[in-house]
Residue frames as qw, qx, qy, qz and C-alpha x, y, z in Angstrom:
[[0.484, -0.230, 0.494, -0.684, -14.64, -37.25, 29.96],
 [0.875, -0.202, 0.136, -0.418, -15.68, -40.11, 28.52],
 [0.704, -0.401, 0.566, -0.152, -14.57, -43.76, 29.68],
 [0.798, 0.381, 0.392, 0.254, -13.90, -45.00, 26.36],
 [0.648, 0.657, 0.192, 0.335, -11.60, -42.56, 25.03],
 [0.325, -0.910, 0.258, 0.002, -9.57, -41.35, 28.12],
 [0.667, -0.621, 0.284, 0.297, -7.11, -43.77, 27.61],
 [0.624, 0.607, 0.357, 0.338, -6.60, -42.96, 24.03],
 [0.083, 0.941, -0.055, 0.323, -6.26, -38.69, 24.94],
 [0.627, -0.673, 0.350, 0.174, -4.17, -39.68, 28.07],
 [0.817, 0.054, 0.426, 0.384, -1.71, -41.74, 25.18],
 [0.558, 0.658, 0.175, 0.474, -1.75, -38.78, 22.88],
 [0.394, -0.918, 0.037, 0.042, -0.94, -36.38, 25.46],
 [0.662, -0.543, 0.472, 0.210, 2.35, -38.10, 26.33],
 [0.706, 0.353, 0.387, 0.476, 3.19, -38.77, 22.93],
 [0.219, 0.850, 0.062, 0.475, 2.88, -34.83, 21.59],
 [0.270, -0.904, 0.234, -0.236, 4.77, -33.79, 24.79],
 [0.989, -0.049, -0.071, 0.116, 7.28, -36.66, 24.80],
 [0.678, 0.398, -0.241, 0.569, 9.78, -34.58, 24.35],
 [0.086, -0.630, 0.283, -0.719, 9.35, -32.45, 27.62],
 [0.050, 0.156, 0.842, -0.513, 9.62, -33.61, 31.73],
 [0.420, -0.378, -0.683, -0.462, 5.76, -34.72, 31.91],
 [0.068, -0.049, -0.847, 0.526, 3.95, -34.28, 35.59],
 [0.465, -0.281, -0.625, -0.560, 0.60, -35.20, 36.04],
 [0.085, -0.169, 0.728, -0.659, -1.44, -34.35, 38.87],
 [0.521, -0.250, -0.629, -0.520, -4.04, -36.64, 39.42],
 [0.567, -0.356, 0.504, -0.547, -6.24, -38.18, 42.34],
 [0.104, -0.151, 0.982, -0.036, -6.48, -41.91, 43.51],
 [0.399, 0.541, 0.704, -0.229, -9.98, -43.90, 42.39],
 [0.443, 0.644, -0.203, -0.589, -9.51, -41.86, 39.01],
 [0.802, 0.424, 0.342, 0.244, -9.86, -43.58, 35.25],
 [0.744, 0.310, -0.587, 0.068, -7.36, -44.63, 33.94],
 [0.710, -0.692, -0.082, 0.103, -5.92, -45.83, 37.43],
 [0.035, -0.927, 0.363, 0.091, -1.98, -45.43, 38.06],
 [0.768, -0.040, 0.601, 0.218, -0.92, -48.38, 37.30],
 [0.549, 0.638, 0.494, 0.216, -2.17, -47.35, 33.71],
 [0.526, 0.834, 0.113, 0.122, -0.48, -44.32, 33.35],
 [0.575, -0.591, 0.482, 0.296, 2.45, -45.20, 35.00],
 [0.744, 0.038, 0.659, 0.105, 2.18, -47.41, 32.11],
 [0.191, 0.926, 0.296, -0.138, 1.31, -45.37, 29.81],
 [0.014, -0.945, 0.325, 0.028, 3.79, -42.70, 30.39],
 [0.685, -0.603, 0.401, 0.075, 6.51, -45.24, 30.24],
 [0.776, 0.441, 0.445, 0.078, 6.23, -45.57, 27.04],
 [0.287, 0.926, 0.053, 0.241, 7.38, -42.00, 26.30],
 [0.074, -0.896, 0.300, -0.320, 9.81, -41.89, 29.06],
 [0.685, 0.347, -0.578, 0.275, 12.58, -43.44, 30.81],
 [0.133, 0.025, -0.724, 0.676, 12.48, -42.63, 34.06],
 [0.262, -0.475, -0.276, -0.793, 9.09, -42.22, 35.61],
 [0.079, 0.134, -0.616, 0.772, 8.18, -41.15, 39.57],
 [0.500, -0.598, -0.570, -0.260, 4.93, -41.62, 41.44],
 [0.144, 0.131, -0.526, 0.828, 4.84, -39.28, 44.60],
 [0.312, -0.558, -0.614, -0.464, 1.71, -38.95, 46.95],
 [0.055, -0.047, 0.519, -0.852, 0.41, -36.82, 49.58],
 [0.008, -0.435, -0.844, 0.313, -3.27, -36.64, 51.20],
 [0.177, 0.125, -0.166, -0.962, -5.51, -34.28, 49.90],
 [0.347, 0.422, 0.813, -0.203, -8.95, -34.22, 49.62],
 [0.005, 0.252, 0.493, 0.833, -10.39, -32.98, 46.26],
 [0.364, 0.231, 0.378, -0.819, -13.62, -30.84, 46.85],
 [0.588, 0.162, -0.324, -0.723, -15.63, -32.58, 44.23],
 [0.550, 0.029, -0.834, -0.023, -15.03, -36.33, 45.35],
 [0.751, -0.564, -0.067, -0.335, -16.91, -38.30, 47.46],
 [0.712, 0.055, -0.483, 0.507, -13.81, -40.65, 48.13],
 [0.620, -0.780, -0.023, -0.081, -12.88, -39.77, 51.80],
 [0.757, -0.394, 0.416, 0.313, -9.76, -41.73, 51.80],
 [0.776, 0.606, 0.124, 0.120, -8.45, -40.30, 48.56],
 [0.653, -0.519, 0.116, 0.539, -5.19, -39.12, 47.80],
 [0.208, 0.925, -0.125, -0.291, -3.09, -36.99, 45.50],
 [0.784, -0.123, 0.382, 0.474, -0.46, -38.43, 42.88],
 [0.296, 0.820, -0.394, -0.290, 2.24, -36.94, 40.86],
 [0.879, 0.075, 0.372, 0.289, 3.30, -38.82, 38.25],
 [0.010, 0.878, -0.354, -0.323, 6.54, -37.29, 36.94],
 [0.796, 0.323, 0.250, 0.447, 8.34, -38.60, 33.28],
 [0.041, -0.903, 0.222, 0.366, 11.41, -37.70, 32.68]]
């Protein structure tokens, strides 16, 4: 949880599971952004998908947020 050391756990994640399809469901206006673990995850994988649909999370204020799957394979 904290901002200094998410994109560190987000990096080990994807490393220890490198060897399996990877999908990550996250929400827009989140830390790291998706750029970043597009990035991230690209490291580990070769192919890697960004899908999004509309969803509102029940804890966010964001109005206009959205839902992403980011899928390494």
């Amino acid at each position: 949880c904290r901002k200094d050391e998410i994109h560190g756990a987000f990096d080990r994640l994807f490393a220890h599971f490198s060897d399996a399809i990877l999908v990550v469901s996250y929400r827009s206006h989140g830390i790291p952004s998706e750029a970043e673990l597009v990035a991230m995850m690209s490291k580990y994988k070769k192919k890697v998908q960004v899908r999004y649909t509309d969803y509102q999370y029940a804890l966010s204020r964001q109005r206009n947020g959205r839902e992403i799957l980011i899928i390494g394979k």
